[in-house]
C-alpha positions as CSV (number, residue, x, y, z in Angstrom):
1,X,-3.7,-12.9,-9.2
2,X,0.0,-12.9,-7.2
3,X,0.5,-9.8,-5.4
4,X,3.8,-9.3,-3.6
5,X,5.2,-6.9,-1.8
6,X,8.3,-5.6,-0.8
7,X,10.6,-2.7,0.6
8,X,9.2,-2.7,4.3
9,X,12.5,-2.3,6.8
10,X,13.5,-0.7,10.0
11,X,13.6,3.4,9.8
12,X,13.8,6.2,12.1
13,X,11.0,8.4,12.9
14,X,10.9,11.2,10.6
15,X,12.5,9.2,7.8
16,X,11.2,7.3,4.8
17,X,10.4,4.5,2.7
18,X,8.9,3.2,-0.6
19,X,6.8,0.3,-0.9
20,X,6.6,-2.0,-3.9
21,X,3.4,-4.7,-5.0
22,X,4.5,-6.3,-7.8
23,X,1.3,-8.4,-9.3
24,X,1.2,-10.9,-12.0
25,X,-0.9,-13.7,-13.5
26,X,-3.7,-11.0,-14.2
27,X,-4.5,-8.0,-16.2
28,X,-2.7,-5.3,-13.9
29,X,-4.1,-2.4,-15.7
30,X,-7.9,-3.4,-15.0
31,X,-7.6,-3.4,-10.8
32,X,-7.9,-0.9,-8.9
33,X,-5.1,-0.8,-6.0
34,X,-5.3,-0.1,-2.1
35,X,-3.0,-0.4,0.7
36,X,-3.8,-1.4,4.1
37,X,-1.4,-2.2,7.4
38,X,-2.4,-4.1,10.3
39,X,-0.3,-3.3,13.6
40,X,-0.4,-5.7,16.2
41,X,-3.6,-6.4,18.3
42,X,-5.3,-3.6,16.0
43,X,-7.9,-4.1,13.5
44,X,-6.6,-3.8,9.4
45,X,-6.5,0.1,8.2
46,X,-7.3,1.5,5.2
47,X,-4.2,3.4,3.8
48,X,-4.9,4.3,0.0
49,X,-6.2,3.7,-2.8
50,X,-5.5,4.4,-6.7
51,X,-7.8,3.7,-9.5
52,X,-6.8,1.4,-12.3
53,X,-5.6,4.4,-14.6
54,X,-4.2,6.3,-11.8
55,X,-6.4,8.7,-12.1
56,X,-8.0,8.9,-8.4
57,X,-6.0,8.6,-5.1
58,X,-8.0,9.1,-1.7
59,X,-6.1,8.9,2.0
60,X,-7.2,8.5,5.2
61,X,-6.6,11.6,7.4
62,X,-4.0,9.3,9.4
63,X,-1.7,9.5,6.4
64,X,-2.8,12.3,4.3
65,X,0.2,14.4,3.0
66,X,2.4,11.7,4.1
67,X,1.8,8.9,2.0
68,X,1.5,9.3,-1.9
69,X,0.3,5.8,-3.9
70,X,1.5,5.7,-7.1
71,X,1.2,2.5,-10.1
72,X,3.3,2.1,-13.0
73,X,0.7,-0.3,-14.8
74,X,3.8,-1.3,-17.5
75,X,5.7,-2.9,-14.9
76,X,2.6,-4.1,-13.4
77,X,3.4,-2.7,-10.1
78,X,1.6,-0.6,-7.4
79,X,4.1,1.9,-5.0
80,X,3.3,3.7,-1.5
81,X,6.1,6.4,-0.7
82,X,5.8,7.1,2.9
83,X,7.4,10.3,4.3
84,X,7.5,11.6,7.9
85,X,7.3,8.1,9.1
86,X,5.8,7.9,12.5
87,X,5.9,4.8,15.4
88,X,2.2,4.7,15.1
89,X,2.7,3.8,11.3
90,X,4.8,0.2,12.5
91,X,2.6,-2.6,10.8
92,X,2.3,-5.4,8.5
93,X,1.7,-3.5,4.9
94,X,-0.6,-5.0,2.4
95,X,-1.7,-4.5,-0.9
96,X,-5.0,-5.3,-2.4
97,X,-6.2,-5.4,-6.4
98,X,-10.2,-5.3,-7.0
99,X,-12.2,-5.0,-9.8
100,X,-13.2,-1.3,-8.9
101,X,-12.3,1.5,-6.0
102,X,-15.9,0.7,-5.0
103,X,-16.1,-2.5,-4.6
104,X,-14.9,-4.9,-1.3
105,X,-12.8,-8.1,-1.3
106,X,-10.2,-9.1,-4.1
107,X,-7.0,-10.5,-3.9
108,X,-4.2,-10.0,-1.0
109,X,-0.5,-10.1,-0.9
110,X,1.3,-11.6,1.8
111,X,2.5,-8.2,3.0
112,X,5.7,-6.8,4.3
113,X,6.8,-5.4,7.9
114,X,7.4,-1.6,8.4
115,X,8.9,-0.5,11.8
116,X,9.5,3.0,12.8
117,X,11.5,3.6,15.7
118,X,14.8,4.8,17.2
């Protein structure tokens, strides 16, 4: 599995941006998809999660009604829109594929930077 990710970038507080994790060598459709970010000297976070038909979507509180995850499983990509951006939301952005929204581990991209200030 090759996850990699892209659209991270410089934006202004209160602005937006849409993240892209394009996967291949593996049966998209079967993974279940999360995001996590990583800011510096912080431990990884837990940013969302959709279920390999789309079907569920959970958030943590952080990012609730600002973030919506989203997968187009024909073009084998996973999206996070972020609106209402925030400096606390400056990180490394990752996504992850398992086998099931309950399970742990799976396969990583490399990520991509998002930074949120004036």
């Amino acid at each position: 599995v090759q996850l990699v990710e892209s659209g991270g970038g410089l934006v202004q507080p209160g602005g937006s941006l849409r993240l892209s994790c394009a996967a291949s060598r593996c049966t998209f459709s079967s993974y279940a998809m999360f995001w996590y970010r990583q800011a510096p000297g912080k431990e990884r976070e837990w940013v969302a999660v959709i279920s390999s038909d789309g079907g569920i979507t959970n958030y943590p509180n952080s990012v609730k009604g600002r973030f919506t995850i989203s997968r187009d499983n024909a073009k084998n990509t996973v999206y996070l829109q972020m609106n209402r951006l925030k400096p606390e939301d400056t990180a490394v952005y990752s996504c992850n594929a398992r086998d099931s929204i309950y399970v742990s581990g799976g396969y990583w991209g490399q990520g991509t930077q998002v930074t949120v200030s004036s």
